[in-house]
C-alpha positions in Angstrom: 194.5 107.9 120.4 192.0 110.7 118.8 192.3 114.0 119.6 190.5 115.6 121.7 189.7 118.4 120.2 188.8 119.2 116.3 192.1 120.1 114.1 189.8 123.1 112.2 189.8 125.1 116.1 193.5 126.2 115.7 194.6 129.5 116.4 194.7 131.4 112.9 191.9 129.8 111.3 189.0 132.1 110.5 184.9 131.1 111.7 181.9 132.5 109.8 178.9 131.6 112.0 175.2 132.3 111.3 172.7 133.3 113.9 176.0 134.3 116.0 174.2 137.0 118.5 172.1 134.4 120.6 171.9 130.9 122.0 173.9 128.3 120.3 175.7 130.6 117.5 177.3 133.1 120.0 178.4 129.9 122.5 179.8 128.4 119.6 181.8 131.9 119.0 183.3 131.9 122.1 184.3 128.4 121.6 186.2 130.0 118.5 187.7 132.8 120.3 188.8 131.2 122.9 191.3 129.5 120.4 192.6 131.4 118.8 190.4 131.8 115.7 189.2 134.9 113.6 185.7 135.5 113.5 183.1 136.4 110.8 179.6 136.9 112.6 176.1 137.1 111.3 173.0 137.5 112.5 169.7 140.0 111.5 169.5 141.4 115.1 171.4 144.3 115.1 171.6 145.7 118.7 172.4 141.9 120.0 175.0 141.3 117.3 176.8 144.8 118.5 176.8 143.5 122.1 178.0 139.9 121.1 180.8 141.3 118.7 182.1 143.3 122.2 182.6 140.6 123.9 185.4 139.3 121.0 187.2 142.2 120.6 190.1 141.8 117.9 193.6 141.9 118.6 196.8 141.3 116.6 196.6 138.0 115.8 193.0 137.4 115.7 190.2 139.6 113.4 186.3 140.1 114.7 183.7 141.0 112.2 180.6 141.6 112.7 177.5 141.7 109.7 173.9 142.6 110.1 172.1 140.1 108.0 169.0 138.2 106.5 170.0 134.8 105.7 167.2 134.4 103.2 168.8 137.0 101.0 170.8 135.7 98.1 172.3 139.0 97.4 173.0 139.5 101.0 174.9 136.8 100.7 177.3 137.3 97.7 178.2 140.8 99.1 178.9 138.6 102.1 181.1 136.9 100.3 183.1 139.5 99.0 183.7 140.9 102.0 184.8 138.2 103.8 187.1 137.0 100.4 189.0 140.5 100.7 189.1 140.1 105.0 190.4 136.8 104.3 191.8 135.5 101.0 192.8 132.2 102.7 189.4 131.0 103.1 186.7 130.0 105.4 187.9 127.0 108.0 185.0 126.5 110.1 181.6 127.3 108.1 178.5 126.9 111.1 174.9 127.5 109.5 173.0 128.1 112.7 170.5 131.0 111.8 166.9 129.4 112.5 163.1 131.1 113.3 160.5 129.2 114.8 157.5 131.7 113.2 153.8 130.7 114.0 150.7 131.5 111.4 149.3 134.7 111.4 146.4 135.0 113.9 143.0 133.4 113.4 144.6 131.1 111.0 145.6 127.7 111.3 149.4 126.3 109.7 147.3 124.9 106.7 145.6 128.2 106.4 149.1 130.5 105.9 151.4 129.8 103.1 153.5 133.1 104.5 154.0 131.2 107.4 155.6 128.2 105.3 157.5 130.6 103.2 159.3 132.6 105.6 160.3 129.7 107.8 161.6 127.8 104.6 163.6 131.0 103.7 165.3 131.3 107.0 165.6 127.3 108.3 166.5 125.7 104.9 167.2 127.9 102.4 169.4 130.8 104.7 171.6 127.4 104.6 171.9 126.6 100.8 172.2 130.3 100.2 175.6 130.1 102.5 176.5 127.0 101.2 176.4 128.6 98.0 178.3 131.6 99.0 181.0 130.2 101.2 181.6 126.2 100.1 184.1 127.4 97.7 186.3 129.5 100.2 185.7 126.4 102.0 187.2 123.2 100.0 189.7 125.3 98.4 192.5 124.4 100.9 193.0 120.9 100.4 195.3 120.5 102.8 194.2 121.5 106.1 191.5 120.7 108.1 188.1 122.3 107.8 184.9 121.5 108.8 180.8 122.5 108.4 178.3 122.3 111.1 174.5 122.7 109.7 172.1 122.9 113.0 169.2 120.6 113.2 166.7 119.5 114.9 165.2 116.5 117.2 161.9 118.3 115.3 163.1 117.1 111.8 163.5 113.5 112.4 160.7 112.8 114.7 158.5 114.8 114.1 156.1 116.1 116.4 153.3 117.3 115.8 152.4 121.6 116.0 154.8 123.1 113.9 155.0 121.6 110.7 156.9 124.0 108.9 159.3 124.0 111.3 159.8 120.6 111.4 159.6 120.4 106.9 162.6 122.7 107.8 164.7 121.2 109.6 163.7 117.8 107.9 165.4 119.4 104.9 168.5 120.5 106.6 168.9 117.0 107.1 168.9 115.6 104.2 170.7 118.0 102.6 173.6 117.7 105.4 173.4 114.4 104.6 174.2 115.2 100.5 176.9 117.3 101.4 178.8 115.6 103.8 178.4 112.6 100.9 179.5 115.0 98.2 182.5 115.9 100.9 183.8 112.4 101.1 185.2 112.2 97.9 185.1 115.8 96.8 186.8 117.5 99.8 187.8 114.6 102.2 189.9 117.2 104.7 186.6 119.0 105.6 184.1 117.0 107.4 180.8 118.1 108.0 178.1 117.6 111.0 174.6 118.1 111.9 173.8 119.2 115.0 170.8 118.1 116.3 170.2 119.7 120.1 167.9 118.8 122.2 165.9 121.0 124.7 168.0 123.8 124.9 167.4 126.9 126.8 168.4 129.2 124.2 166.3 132.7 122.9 163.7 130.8 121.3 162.6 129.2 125.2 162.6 132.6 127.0 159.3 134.0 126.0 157.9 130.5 127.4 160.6 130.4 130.9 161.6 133.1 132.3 164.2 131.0 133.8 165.7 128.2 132.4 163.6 124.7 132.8 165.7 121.6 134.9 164.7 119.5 132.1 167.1 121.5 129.4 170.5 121.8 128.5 172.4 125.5 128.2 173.9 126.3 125.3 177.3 126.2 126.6 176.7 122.3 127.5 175.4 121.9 123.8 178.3 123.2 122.0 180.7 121.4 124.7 178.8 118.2 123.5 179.6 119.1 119.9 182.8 120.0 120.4 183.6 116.9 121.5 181.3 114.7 119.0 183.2 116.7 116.5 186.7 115.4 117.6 185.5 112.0 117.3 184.2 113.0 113.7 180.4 112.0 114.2 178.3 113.6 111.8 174.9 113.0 113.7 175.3 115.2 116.9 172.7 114.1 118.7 172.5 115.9 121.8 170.6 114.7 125.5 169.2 116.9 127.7 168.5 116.7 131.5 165.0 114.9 130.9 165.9 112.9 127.9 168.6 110.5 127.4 170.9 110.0 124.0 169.9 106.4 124.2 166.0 107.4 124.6 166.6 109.7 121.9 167.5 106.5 119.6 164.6 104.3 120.6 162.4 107.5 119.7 164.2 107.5 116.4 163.7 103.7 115.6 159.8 104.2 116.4 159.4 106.9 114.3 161.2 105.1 111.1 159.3 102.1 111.6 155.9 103.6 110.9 157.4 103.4 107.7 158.5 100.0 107.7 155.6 98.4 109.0 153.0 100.3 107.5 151.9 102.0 110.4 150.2 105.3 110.5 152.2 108.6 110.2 153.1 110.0 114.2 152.0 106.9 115.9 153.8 107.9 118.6 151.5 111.0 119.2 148.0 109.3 118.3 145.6 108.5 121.1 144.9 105.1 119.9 148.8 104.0 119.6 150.2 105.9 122.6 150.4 103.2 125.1 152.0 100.8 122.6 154.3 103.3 121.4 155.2 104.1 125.0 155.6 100.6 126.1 157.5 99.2 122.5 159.7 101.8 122.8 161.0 101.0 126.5 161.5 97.7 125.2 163.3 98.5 122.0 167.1 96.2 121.2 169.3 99.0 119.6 
């Protein structure tokens, strides 16, 4: 019988997780805590990152760090890295790349209009993740024998699509793929670390509270997220796709079937959004045989 829980959340093994002071990130950290497990945390927002790194105070078996920091900086990173290398020479077990911005273009412009806007989102959603995996994949595979893992968060935006934030969405479609390299690359190159994307869905995390004041019935917590992974994790899925209250994982695959088969069949791009293909988008998909 598989375990239930991952063999990389051990007491003793040491976390580095991105975007840690909010949402998904600082869940995830008290996931981590809870057993047993050292913790490196990074986020830009200072204030919130001091509050979050009080709730994990360190003790004598387990270290709490806490680093003020913009993912999109390379250098950032590599003193990052040396910090972290003299904290703890054995390495980085559990390497989460969570640090994400959903930015908007500058006023009076539209997304076509505002290459910052593409620029900064890129810097943070995609490449605030290549910058750590070149920092920290290293510390990472260097153990080969114990396990390990790398979770890169998602998003249901990256694979279907939806239209009104395309930069987001580019993203996140690039986190993908390049999850999707690595854990590849992984298979042969470091076999005792697996790797997952996390893909939530509605999630009542910081980004939803300027919209809800409270959170929505239709979306998860964060807590029920990062339960979901932790379990998807133990069974070694790499694709963590994650329900919500209003949208089921099974709906969530139909969606993903339409979306690849405008492809296939020569359809339109976002067919699913178009006024002219709604209804038969709507209806087909009910109706798809997964």
């Amino acid at each position: 019988m598989a375990s239930s829980i991952h063999p990389v959340f051990r007491h003793g093994a040491t976390a580095l997780i991105t975007g840690a002071a909010s949402g998904i990130g600082q869940t995830t950290a008290q996931l981590c805590y809870s057993r047993g497990m050292n913790l490196v945390l990074v986020d830009n927002n200072e204030t919130s990152l001091a509050q979050t790194i009080n709730q994990f105070p360190a003790t004598k078996s387990i270290k709490t760090t806490s680093h003020v920091m913009d993912v999109s900086s390379i250098p950032a990173w590599q003193d990052l890295a040396q910090q972290v290398k003299d904290t703890h020479p054995d390495g980085i077990d559990f390497l989460m790349l969570n640090a994400g911005a959903g930015l908007k273009p500058a006023e009076g412009t539209s997304h076509w209009e505002d290459p910052n806007y593409f620029e900064k989102t890129f810097a943070i959603n995609t490449l605030g993740y290549t910058n750590g995996l070149a920092s920290f994949l290293g510390s990472v595979i260097a153990a080969k024998d114990s396990p390990r893992a790398i979770v890169m968060t998602g998003s249901k935006q990256g694979i279907t699509n939806p239209p009104s934030n395309p930069a987001y969405n580019a993203s996140k479609a690039a986190v993908r793929s390049i999850a999707e390299h690595l854990s590849f690359d992984m298979a042969s190159a470091a076999p005792n670390v697996s790797v997952h994307l996390l893909i939530p869905g509605w999630t009542y995390t910081g980004f939803q509270t300027k919209f809800f004041k409270e959170k929505p019935d239709g979306a998860w917590t964060s807590q029920q997220v990062v339960e979901f992974m932790d379990r998807k994790m133990a069974e070694n899925v790499f694709y963590v796709l994650c329900p919500d209250n209003e949208v089921t994982e099974d709906l969530d695959k139909r969606r993903i079937r339409w979306a690849n088969d405008d492809i296939v069949y020569g359809r339109p791009p976002l067919t699913r959004w178009r006024e002219e293909w709604k209804d038969t988008a709507k209806q087909d998909i009910a109706n798809l045989q997964l």
